[in-house]
TIBAZA-585329 format. One line per field, with one value per residue (C-alpha): residue in one letter; x, y, z. Coordinates in nm, 3 decimals, always signed. Layout:
BEGIN
code <- a;...
px <- X;...
py <- Y;...
pz <- Z;...
This chain:
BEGIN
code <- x;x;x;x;x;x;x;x;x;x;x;x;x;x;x;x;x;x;x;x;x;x;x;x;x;x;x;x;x;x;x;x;x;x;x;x;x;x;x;x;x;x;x;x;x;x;x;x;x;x;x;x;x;x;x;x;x;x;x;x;x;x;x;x;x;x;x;x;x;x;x;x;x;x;x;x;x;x;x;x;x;x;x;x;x;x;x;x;x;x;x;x;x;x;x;x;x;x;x;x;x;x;x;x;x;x;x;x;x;x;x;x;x;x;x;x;x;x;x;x;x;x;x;x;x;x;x;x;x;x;x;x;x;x;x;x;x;x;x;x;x;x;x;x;x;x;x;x;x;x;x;x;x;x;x;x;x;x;x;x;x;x;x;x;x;x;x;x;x;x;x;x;x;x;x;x;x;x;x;x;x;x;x;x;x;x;x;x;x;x;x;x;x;x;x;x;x;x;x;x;x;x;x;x;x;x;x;x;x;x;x;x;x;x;x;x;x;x;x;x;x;x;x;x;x;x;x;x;x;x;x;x;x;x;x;x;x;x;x;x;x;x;x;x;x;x;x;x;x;x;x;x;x;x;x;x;x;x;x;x;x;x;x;x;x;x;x;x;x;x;x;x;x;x;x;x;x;x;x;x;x;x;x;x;x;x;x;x;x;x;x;x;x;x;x;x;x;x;x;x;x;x;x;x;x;x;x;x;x;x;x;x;x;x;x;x;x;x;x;x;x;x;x;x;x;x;x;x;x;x;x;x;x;x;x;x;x;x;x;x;x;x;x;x;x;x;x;x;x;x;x;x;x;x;x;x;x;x;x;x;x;x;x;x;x;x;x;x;x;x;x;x;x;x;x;x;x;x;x;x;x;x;x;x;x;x;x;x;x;x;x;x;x;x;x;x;x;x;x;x;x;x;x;x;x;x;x;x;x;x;x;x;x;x;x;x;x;x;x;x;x;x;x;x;x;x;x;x;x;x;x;x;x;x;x;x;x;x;x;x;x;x;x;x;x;x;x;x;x;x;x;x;x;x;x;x;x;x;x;x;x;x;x;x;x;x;x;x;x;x;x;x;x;x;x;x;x;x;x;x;x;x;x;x;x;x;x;x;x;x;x;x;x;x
px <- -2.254;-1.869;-1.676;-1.452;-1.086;-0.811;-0.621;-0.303;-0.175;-0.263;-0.127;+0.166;+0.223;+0.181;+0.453;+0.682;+0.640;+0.686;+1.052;+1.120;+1.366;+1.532;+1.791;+1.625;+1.844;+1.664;+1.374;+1.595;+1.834;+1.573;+1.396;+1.760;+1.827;+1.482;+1.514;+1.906;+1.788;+1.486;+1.739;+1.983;+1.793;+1.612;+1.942;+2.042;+1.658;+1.663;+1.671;+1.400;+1.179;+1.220;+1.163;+0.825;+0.701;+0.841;+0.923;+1.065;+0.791;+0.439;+0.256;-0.087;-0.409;-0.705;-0.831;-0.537;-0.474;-0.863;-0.805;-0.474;-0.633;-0.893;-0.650;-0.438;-0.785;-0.899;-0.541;-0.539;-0.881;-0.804;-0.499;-0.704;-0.971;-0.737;-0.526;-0.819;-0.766;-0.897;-0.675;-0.466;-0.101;-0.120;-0.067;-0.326;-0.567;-0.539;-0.518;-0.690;-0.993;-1.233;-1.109;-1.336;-1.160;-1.293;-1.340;-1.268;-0.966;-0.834;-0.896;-0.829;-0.431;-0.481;-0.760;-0.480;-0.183;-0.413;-0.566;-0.162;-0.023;-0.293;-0.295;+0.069;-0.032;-0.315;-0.046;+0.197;-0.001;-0.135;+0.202;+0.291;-0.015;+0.085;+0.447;+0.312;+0.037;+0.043;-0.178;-0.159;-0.251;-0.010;+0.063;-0.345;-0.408;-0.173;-0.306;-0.628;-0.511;-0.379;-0.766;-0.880;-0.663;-0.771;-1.133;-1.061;-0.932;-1.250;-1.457;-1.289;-1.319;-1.695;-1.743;-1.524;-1.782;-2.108;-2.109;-2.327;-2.128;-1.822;-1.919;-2.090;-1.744;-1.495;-1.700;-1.699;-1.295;-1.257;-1.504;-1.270;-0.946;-1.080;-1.224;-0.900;-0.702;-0.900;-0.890;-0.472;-0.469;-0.755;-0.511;-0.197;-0.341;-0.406;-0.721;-0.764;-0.901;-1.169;-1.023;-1.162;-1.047;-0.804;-0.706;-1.105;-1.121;-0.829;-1.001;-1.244;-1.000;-0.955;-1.320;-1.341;-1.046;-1.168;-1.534;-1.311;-1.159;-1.481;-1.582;-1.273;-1.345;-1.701;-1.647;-1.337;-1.496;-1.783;-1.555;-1.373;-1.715;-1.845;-1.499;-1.725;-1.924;-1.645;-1.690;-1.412;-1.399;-1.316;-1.057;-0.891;-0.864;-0.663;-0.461;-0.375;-0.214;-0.055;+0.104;+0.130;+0.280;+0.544;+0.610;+0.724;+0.915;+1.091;+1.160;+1.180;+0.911;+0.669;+0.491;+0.329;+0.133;+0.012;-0.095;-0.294;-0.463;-0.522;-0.669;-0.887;-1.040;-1.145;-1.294;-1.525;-1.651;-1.958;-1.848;-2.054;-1.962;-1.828;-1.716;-1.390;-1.390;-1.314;-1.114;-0.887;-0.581;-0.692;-0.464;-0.503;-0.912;-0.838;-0.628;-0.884;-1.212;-0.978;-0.922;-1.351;-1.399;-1.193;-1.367;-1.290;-0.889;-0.931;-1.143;-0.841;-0.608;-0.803;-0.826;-0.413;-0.391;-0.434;-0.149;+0.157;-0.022;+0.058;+0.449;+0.473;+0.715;+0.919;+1.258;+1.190;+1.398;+1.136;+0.821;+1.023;+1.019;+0.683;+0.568;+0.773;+0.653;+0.271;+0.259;+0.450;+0.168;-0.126;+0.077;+0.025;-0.342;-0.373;+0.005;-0.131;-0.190;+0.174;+0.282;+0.032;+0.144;+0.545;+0.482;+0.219;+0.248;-0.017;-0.256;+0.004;+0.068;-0.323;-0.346;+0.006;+0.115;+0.489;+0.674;+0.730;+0.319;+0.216;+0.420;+0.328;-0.071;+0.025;+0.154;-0.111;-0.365;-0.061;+0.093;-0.273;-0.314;+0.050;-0.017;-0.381;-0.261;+0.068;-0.087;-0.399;-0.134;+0.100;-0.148;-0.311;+0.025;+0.097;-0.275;-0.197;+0.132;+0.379;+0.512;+0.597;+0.418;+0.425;+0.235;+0.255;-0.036;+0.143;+0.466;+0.306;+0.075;+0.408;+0.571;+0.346;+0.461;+0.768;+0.582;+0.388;+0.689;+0.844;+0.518;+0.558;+0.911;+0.873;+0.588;+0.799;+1.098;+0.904;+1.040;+1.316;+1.629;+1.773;+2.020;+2.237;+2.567;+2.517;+2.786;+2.934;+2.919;+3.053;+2.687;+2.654;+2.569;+2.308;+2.086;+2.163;+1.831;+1.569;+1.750;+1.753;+1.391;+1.322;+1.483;+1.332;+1.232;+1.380;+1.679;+1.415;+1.273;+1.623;+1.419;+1.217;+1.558;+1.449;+1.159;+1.314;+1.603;+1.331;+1.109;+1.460;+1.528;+1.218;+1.207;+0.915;+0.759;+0.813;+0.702;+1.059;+1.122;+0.793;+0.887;+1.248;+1.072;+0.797;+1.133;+1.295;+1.006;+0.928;+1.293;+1.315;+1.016;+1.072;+1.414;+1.286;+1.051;+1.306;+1.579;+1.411;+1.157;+1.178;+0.965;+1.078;+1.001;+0.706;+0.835;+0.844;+1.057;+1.290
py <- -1.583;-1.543;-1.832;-1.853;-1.879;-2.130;-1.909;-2.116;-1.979;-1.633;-1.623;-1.820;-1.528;-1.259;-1.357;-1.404;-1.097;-0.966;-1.131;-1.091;-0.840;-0.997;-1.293;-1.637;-1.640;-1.332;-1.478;-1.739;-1.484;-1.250;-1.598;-1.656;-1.303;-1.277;-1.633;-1.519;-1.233;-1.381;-1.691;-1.412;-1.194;-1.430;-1.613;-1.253;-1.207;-1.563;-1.430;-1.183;-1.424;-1.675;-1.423;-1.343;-1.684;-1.922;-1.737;-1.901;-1.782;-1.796;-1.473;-1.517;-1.639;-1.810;-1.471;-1.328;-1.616;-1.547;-1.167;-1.201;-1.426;-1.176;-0.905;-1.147;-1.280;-0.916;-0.759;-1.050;-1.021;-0.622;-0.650;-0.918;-0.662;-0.369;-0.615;-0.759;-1.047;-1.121;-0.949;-0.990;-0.854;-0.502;-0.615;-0.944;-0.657;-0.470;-0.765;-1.019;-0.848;-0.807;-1.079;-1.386;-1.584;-1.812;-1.598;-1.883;-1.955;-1.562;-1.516;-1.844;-1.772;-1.477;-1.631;-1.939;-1.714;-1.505;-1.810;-1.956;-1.614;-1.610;-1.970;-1.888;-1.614;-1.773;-2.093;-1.830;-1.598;-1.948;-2.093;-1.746;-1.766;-2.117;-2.012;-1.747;-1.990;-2.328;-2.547;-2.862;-2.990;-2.752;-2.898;-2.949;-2.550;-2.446;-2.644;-2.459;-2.114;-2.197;-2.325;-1.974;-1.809;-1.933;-1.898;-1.531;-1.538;-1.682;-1.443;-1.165;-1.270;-1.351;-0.928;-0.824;-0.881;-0.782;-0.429;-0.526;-0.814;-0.622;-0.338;-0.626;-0.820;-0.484;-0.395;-0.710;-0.725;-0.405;-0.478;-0.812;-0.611;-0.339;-0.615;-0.772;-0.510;-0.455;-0.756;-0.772;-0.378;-0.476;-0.788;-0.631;-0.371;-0.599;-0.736;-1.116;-1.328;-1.656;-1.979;-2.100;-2.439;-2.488;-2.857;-2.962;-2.747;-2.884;-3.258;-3.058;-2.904;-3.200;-3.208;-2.845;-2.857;-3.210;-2.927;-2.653;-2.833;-2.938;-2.580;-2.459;-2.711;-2.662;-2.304;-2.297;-2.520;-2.194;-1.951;-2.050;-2.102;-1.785;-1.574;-1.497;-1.240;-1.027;-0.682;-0.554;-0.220;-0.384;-0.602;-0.315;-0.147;-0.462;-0.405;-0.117;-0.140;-0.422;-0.249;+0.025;-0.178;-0.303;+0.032;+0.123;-0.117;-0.162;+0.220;+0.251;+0.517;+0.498;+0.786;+0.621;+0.408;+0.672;+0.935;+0.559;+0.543;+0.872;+0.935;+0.635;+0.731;+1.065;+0.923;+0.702;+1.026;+1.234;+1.550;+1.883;+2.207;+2.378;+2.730;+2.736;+2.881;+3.258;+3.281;+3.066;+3.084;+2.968;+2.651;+2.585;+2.561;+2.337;+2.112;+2.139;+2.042;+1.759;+1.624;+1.632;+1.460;+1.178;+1.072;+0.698;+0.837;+1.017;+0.739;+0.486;+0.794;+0.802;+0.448;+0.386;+0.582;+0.276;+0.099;+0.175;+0.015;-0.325;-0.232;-0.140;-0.440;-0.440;-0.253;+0.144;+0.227;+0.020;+0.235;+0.576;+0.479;+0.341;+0.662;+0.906;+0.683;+0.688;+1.058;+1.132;+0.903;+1.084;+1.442;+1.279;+1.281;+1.570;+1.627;+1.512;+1.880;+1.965;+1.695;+1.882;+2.200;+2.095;+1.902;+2.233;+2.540;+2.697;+2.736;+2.906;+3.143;+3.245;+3.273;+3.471;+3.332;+3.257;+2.921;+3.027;+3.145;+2.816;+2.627;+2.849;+2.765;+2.405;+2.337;+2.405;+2.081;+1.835;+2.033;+1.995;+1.630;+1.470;+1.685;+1.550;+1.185;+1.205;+1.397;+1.116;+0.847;+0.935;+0.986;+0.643;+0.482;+0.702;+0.582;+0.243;+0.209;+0.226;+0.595;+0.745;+1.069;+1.368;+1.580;+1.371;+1.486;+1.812;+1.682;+1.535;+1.897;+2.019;+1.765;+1.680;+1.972;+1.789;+1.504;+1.821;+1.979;+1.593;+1.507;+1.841;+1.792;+1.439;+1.549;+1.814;+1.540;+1.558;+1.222;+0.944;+1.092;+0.818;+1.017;+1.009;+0.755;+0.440;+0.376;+0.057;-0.194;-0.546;-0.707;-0.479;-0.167;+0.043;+0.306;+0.678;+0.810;+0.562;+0.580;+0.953;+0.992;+0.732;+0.957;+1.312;+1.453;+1.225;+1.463;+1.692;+1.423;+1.589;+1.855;+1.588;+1.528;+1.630;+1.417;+1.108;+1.171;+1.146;+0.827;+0.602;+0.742;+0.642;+0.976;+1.181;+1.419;+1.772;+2.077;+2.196;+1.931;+2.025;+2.408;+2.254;+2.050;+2.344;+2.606;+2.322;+2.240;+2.622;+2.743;+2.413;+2.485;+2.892;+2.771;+2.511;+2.713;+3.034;+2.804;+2.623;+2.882;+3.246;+3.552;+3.573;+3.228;+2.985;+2.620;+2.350;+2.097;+2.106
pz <- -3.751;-3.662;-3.695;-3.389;-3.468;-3.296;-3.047;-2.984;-3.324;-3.270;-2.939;-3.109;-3.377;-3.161;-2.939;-3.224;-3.338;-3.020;-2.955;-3.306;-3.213;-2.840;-2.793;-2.704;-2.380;-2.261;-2.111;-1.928;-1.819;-1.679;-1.492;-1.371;-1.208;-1.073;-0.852;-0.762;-0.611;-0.435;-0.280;-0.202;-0.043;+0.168;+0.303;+0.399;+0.583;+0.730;+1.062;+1.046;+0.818;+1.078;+1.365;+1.166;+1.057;+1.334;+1.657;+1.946;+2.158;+1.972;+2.117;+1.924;+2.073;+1.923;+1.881;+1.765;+1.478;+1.369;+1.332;+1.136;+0.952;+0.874;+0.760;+0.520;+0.391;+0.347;+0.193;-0.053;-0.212;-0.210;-0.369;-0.616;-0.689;-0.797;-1.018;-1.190;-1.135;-1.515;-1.723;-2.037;-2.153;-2.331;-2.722;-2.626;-2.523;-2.901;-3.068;-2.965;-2.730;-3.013;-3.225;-3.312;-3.039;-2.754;-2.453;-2.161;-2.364;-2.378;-2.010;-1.872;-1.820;-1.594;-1.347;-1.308;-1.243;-1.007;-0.858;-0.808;-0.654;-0.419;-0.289;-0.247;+0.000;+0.158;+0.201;+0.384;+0.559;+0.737;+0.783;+0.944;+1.141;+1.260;+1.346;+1.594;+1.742;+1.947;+1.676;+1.549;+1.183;+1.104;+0.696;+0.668;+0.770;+0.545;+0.271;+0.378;+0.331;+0.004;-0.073;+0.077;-0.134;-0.468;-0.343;-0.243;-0.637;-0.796;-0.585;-0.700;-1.058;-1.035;-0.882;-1.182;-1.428;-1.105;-0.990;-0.723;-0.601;-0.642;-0.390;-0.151;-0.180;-0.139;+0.181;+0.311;+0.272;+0.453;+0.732;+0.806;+0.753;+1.021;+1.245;+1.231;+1.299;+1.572;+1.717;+1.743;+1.856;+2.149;+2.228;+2.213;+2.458;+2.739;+2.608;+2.732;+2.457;+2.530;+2.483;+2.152;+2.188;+1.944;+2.033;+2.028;+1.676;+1.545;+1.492;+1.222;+0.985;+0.794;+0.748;+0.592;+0.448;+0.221;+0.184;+0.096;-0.217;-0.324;-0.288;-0.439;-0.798;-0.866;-0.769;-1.021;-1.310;-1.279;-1.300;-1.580;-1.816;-1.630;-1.789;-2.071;-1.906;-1.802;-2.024;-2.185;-1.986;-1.672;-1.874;-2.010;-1.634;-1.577;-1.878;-1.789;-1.442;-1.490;-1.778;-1.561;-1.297;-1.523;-1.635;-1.273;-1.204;-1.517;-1.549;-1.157;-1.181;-0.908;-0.987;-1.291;-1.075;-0.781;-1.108;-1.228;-0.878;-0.854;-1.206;-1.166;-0.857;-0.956;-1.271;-1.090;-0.913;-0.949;-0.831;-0.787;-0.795;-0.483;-0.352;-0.149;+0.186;+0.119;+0.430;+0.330;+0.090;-0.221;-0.257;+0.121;+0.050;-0.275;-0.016;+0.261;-0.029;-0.148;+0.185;+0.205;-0.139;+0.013;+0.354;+0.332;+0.344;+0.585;+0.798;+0.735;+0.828;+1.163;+1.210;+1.171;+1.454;+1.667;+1.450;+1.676;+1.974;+1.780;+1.827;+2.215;+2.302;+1.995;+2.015;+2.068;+1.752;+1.537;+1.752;+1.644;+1.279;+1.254;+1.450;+1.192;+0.884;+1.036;+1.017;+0.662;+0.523;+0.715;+0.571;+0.193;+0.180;-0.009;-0.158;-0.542;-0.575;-0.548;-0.777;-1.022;-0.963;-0.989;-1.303;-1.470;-1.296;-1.533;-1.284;-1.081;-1.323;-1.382;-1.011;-0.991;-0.736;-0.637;-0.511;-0.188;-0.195;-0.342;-0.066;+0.206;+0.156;+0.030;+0.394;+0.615;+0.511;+0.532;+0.831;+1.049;+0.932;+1.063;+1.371;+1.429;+1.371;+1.560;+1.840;+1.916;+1.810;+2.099;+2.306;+2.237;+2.318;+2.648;+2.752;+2.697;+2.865;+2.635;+2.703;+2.964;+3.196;+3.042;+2.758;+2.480;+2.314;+2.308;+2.138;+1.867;+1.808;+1.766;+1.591;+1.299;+1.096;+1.033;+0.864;+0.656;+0.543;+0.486;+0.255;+0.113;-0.010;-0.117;-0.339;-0.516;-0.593;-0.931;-1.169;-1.118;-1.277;-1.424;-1.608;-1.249;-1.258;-1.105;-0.797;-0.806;-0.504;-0.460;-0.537;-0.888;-1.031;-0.809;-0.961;-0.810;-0.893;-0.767;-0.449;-0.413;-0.518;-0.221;+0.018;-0.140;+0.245;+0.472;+0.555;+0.701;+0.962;+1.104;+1.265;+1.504;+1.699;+1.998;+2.022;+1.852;+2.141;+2.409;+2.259;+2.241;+2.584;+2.730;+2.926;+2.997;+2.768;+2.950;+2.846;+2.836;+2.548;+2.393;+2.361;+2.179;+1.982;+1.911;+1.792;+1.579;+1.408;+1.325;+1.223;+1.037;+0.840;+0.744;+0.669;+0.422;+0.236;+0.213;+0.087;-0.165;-0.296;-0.444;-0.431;-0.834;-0.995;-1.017;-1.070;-0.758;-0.869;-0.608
């Protein structure tokens, strides 16, 4: 039998060895910028963060609290799930994840700093709730989302190492974010919620809250003897994106992350073999049996639709960008193609094809989905009162292309250049490249003028303006694609 070895001085040696080469002060330093930036940055948001968590007018129901609630309950175990929450730090995972080492004592750092970062949530997405709702017991419900939270934390550590409770669990989280959703769309609509009582339920929440911390211990105290029986696969996965996380955001790479996701979905797969639709451009079929191995995408793509009903008496300038945003991201469910064509045009080549071929058929899936999504979206809000007459359905038909082409262009930005110089500003040194890779495509959301012109007018959608919007969007488009691509050359990256 193994004898089990004391951690503390392995973890002690391997973090020597890892620092063995960086100033003491580093760690500090790093600790020191991170908190600046946070204090800065939220005395510079104190209006909007107090607009958000402690309006002047709270506009939520009993309902309403319930079903945001529901979606920061169901975002936070989510976001739980795809970070582990058990993990362990990239050189702990090759040197101590098969060592003779007590598991509990290996694991038990991660399920505290998950179990922390999500009562810190839980505590905030209740004190927002509060701010936005006449309740009382204010303190005590916060004190209850933070319980909820770390709950929401042991749960997800309990399906890590349960493949059955884990798919139970992750369709039980997007059930309550849907319901949710659903809920604050329905009220925001026009929908008039029951009473629930709040002043009558109010005189409980002591009473679950005192239950909930009970829950919360024994269910912790379990958790941390059950860390054990988390396998090692599932540990590494965690490994691995956080790693990978780090990796972004220290090299200010995002793409490392979406290629993670994307990788890791398709390995979890069981795909069978299937003919493309001969009618079809080649790359426009591979687009069009993407977008089919992906129907959950495409449900959520459908559902958002309803989103921008949630915005109808904010300012129209905030509407307009949620409405452009809305359709770029419905345009990106199948752009991972283009990324793999820009970064290894082999395939290309074999199929001898040119760039302005490959973006040609590329276009069409991303082009039908922003139009599909902005069309019902528009039409949703004209319906419910928040545009108005006219043929909105139309304008967004003939506006979605833009996201397409957008989605289209943003996908071909290709990698970060962090070889661009920095410009200088009073507050520091800001990266060039990060910034231009953010805005890869926006400069062609130019060519939805006309409509943007007519949704911050408030004016109706005629079929005049529709038939402007219908020639920009088409010149806009041939113009892209003939600038940017060659009847000569293969490569994307532009």
């Amino acid at each position: 039998m193994t004898a089990v070895v004391a951690l503390r001085p392995v973890r002690r040696w391997i973090r020597k060895a890892q620092a063995s080469h960086r100033d003491r002060g580093d760690a500090l330093a790093t600790i020191y910028t991170v908190v600046f930036s946070i204090a800065v940055l939220s005395v510079m948001a104190q209006d909007t963060l107090r607009a958000v968590f402690s309006p002047l007018v709270p506009h939520l129901s009993g309902v309403g609290a319930i079903a945001t609630a529901a979606c920061g309950a169901g975002l936070i175990y989510l976001a739980l799930r795809r970070l582990g929450p058990v993990s362990v730090t990239r050189p702990a995972a090759y040197f101590l994840l098969t060592a003779p080492v007590s598991r509990p004592k290996l694991l038990a750092p991660s399920l505290l700093a998950a179990a922390f970062g999500a009562a810190v949530a839980g505590g905030a997405a209740a004190f927002g709730v509060l701010g936005n709702t006449v309740a009382s017991a204010s303190l005590v419900l916060v004190v209850t989302g933070a319980l909820s939270g770390v709950l929401l934390a042991l749960l997800a550590s309990a399906a890590q190492s349960r493949p059955r409770l884990a798919s139970l669990t992750d369709t039980v989280a997007r059930l309550a974010l849907a319901a949710g959703l659903a809920g604050l769309v329905a009220e925001a609509t026009g929908w008039t919620p029951p009473d629930l009582g709040a002043e009558a339920a109010a005189s409980v929440v002591v009473t679950v809250t005192g239950a909930l911390a009970v829950l919360v211990l024994g269910a912790f105290l379990l958790g941390v003897r059950d860390l054990a029986r988390t396998p090692n696969g599932a540990i590494l996965e965690s490994a691995k994106t956080a790693g990978t996380l780090a990796d972004s955001v220290y090299g200010i790479e995002p793409s490392f992350l979406s290629e993670m996701l994307e990788r890791r979905y398709w390995a979890s797969r069981r795909l069978r073999s299937a003919r493309l639709p001969r009618r079809l451009p080649p790359l426009t079929g591979q687009d069009l049996l993407l977008a089919r191995r992906r129907p959950a995408r495409l449900v959520w793509t459908a559902a958002s639709t309803a989103l921008p009903l949630l915005l109808i008496s904010v300012p129209r300038w905030v509407l307009v960008i949620a409405l452009l945003a809305g359709m770029v991201i419905a345009a990106k469910a199948t752009t991972a193609t283009i990324k793999t064509d820009a970064g290894n045009p082999v395939l290309l080549r074999m199929l001898g094809l040119t760039s302005r071929q490959v973006v040609q058929q590329r276009l069409w899936v991303p082009a039908v989905l922003g139009a599909l999504w902005a069309a019902v979206t528009l039409g949703l809000l004209q319906a419910a009162g928040g545009l108005p007459p006219g043929q909105w359905w139309a304008m967004g038909l003939v506006l979605g292309p833009v996201g397409g082409a957008v989605a289209v262009r943003a996908a071909r930005a290709g990698f970060v250049r962090n070889d661009l110089i920095p410009v200088d500003t009073p507050m520091g040194s800001v990266p060039t490249g990060p910034i231009v890779y953010a805005f890869a495509g926006v400069d062609l959301l130019v060519l939805a003028l006309p409509a943007v012109i007519t949704l911050l007018g408030h004016r109706p959608a005629t079929w005049t303006t529709i038939a402007v919007q219908a020639g920009v969007t088409a010149l806009g488009i041939r113009a892209y694609v003939s600038w940017t691509t060659g009847q000569s050359r293969v490569g994307l990256a532009k």
